[in-house]
C-alpha positions in Angstrom: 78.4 164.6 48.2 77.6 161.8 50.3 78.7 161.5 53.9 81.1 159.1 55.1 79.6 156.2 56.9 80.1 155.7 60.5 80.3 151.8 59.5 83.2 152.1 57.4 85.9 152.2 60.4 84.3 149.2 61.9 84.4 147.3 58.6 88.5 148.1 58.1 88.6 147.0 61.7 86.9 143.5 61.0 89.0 143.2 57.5 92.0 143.8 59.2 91.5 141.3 62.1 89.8 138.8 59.0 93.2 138.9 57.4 95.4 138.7 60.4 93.5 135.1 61.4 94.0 134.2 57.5 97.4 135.1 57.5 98.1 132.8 60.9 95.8 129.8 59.8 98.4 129.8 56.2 100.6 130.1 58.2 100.0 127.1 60.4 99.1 124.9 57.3 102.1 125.3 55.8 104.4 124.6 58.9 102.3 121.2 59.4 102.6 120.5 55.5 106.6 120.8 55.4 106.6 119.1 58.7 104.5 116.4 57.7 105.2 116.2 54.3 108.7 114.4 54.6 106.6 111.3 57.2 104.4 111.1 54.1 107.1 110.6 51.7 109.0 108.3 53.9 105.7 106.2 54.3 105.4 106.2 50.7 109.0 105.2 50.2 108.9 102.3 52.8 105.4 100.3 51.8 106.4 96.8 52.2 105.3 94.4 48.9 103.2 91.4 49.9 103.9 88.3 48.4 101.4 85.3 48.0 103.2 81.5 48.0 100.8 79.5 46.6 101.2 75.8 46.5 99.0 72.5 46.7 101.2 71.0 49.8 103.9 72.5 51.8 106.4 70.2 50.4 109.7 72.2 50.2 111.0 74.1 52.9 110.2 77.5 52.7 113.7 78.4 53.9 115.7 77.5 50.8 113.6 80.1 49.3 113.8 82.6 51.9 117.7 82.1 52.0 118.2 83.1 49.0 115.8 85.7 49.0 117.9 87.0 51.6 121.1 86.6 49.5 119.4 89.0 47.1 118.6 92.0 49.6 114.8 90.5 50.2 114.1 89.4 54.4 110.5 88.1 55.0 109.2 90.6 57.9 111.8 93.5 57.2 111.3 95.2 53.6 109.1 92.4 52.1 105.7 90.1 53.7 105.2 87.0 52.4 101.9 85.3 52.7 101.8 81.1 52.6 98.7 79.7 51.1 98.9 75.8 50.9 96.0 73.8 49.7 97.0 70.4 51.7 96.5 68.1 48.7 92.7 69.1 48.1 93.0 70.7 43.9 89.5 71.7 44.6 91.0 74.7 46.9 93.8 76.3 44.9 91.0 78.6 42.6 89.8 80.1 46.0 93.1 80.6 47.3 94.3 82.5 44.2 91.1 84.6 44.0 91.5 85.2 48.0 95.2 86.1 47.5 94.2 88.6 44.3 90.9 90.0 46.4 93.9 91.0 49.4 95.8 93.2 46.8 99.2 91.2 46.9 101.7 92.5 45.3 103.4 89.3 43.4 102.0 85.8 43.2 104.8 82.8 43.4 103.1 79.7 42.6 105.1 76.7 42.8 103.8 73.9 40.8 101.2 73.7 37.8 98.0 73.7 39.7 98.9 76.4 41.3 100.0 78.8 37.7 96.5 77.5 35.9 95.0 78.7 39.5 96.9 82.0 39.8 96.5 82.7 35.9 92.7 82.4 36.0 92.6 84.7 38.7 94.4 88.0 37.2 96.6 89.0 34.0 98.0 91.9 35.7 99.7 90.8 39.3 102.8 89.4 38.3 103.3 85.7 38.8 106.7 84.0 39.6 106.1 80.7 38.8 108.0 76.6 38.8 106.3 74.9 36.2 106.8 71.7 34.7 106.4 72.5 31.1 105.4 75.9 31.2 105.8 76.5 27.2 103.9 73.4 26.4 101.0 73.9 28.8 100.6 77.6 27.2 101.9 79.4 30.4 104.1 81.7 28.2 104.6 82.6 24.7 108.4 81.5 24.7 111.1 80.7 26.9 113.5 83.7 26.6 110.2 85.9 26.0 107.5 85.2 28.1 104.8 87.8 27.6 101.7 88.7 29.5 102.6 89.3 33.8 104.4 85.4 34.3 107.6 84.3 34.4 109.7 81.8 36.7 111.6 78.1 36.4 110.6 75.2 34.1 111.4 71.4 35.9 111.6 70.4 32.4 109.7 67.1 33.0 108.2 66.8 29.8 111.6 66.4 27.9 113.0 64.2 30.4 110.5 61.3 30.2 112.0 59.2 27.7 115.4 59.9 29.4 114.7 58.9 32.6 112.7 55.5 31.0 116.3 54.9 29.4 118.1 55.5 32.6 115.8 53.5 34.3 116.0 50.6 31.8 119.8 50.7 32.1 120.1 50.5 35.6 117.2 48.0 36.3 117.8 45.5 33.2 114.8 43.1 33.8 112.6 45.7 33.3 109.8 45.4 30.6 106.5 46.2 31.3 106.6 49.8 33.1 103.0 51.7 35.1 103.5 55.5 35.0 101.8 56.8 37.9 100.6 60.4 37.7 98.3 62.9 38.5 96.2 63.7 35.6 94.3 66.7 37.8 97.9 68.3 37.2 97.7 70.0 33.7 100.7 69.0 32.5 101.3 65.4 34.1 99.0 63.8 30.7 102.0 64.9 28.2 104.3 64.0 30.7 102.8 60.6 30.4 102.4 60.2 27.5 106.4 61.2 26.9 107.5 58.7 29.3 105.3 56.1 27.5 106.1 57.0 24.0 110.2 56.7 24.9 109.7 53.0 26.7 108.0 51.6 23.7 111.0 53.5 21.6 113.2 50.9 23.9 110.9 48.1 22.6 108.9 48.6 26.1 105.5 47.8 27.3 104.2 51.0 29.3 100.9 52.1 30.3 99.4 54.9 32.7 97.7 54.9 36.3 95.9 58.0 37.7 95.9 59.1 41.2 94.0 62.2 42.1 93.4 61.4 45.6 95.5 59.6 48.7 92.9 56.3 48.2 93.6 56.1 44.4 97.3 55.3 45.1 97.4 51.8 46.6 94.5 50.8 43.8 96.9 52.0 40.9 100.1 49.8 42.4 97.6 46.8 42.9 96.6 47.1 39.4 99.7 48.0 37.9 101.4 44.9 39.4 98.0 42.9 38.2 98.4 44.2 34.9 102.3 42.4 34.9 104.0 46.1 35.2 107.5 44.8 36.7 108.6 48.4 37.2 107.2 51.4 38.2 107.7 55.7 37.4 106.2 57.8 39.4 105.7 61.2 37.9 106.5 63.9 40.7 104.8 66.8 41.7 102.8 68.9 44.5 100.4 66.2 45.1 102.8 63.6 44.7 105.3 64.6 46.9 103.0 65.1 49.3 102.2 61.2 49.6 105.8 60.4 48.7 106.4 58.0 51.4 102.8 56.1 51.4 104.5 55.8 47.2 107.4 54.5 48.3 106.0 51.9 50.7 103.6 50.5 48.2 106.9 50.3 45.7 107.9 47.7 48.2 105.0 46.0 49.2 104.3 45.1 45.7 107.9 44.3 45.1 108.1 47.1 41.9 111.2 48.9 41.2 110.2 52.7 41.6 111.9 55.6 39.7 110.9 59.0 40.7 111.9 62.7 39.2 113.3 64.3 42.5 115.5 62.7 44.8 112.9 63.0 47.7 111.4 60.3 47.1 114.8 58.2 47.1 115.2 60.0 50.7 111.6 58.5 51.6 113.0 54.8 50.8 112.1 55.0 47.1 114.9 53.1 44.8 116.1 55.6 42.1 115.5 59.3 40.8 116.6 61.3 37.7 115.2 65.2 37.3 116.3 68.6 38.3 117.2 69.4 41.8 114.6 70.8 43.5 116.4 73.0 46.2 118.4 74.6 43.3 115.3 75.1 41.5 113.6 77.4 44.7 116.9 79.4 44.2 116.6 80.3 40.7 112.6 81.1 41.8 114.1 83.7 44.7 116.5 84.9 42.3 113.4 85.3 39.5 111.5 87.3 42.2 113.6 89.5 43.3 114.3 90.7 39.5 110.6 91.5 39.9 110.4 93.0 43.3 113.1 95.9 41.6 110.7 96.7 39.5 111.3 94.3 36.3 108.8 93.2 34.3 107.8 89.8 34.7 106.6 89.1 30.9 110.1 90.5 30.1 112.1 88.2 31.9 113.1 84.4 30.2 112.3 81.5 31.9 114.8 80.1 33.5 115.5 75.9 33.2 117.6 73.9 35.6 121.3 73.8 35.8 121.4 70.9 38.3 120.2 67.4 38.4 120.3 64.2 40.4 120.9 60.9 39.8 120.2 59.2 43.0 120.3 55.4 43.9 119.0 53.7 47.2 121.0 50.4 47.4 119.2 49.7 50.3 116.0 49.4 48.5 117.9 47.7 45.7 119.2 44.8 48.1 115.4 44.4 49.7 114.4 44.1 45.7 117.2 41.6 45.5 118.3 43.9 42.7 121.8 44.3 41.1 122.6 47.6 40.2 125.1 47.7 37.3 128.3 49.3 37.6 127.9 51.8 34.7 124.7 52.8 36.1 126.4 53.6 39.6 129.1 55.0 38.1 127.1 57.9 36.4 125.1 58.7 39.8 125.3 61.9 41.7 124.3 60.2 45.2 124.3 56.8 46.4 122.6 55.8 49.4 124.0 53.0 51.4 
């Protein structure tokens, strides 16, 4: 029979004391766990989205949108970030933007105007993207209207299907007019159709109508100087970013060369510009907060129809009209939604 060993108190000593330190280091952890465990939640809970505003030129101001981003529960700084990103007129920028913008981890992408979906698309298929597009269905932006697909949804201006209406318009309220320059920005995807609508419903109207490009600030005085050379006794200027950037060098050259302008937003009308027909543009930043916030609670962007405008202006500048010596007819005032004396 062996003999105890003298070790073996020593060793329940040391276990003992082992399991006591054990026992008060579990201890400890899981005091800090439960107390730090609901801070961790809470953090969880409270991560802010970041939002990306892409744009070629800071044209509208931001605070129509963030007004009614606020009407929906949504304040910039409080429970939602939202990061600007303007290009300044140069197209050449909006692809580095977007890829900055996805590289940063953003949470949504609103890009407001064309260049900046076809910049924001090419840059992920997975952030969603609230978008204003002019023609999103026709430039291959969605899949459909009420069914969008894919991670973009948003507002359509509509300005494709407008064209010939807004030659018509034009046409009635400016009789002389025979010979019409559309003036657009071909680096803008969907400005060629737009075109090429508006051109295709003045010769309808027995018409002559041919385009001008301007992709730069020094194309735009060489496409009035040739338009009036060409014998274009009216001018439409098809609005967007870039566009409305320049709007009031566009307006002055109107005048200079004595052309009859219409434009799609009333902007342009408020920059000295004659006339405008198209969607409203601050009701059109509305529907785009009301499109983000949908996705901010969690909807699914594909999943969400396209929204198209509810409101639209019909705005004269009598003003310029009398420095054209132009006579507006009566029918064509009486249909207006604004007059400007």
């Amino acid at each position: 029979m062996a003999c105890p060993s003298r070790q073996q108190p020593a060793l329940a000593s040391i276990r003992g004391s082992l399991s006591k330190t054990v026992l008060r280091v579990c201890t400890f952890f899981l005091i800090s766990l439960v107390t730090i465990a609901p801070i961790l939640v809470a953090n969880a809970q409270t991560k802010i989205p970041r939002i990306g505003f892409l744009d070629l030129g800071r044209f509208a101001p931001p605070k129509l949108f963030l007004d009614d981003l606020e009407k929906e529960g949504f304040v910039d700084g409080k429970n939602i970030k939202i990061e600007y990103d303007f290009a300044a007129g140069r197209h050449e920028e909006m692809r580095s933007l977007a890829a900055e913008m996805v590289r940063s981890g953003v949470d949504v992408i609103v890009a407001n105007g064309d260049e900046a979906v076809v910049a924001a698309m090419a840059e992920t298929n997975i952030i969603p993207i609230v978008m204003l597009s002019c023609d999103p269905l026709a430039m291959g932006f969605v899949k459909s209207l009420a069914r969008p697909g894919g991670n973009v949804t948003g507002v359509s201006c509509m300005s494709v299907e407008l064209g010939p209406k807004r030659v018509e318009i034009f046409k009635e309220a400016v009789p002389q007019v025979s010979n019409i320059a559309i003036i657009y920005n071909d680096e803008n995807v969907s400005k060629p159709y737009d075109a090429k609508s508006s051109i295709d419903g003045a010769q309808k109207l027995g018409l002559k109508a041919f385009g001008r490009e301007v992709r730069e600030i020094t194309d735009i005085e060489p496409a009035f100087s040739s338009a009036a050379a060409e014998g274009a006794n009216g001018v439409i200027v098809l609005s967007e970013a870039f566009t409305l950037i320049h709007r009031q060098l566009i307006t002055d050259l109107a005048l200079k060369y004595r052309l009859p302008d219409m434009h799609v937003y009333r902007e342009f009308v408020d920059a000295g510009g004659l006339m405008s027909y198209g969607p409203n543009v601050q009701d059109m930043l509305r529907q785009l907060a009301r499109h983000l916030a949908h996705v901010l609670r969690g909807e699914r962007a594909g999943e969400l129809p396209v929204e198209q405008p509810t409101t639209f202006d019909y705005v004269i500048n009598m003003k310029r009209a009398k420095s054209l010596h132009l006579t507006i007819p009566s029918i064509s005032l009486a249909q207006t939604t604004a007059v400007i004396q």
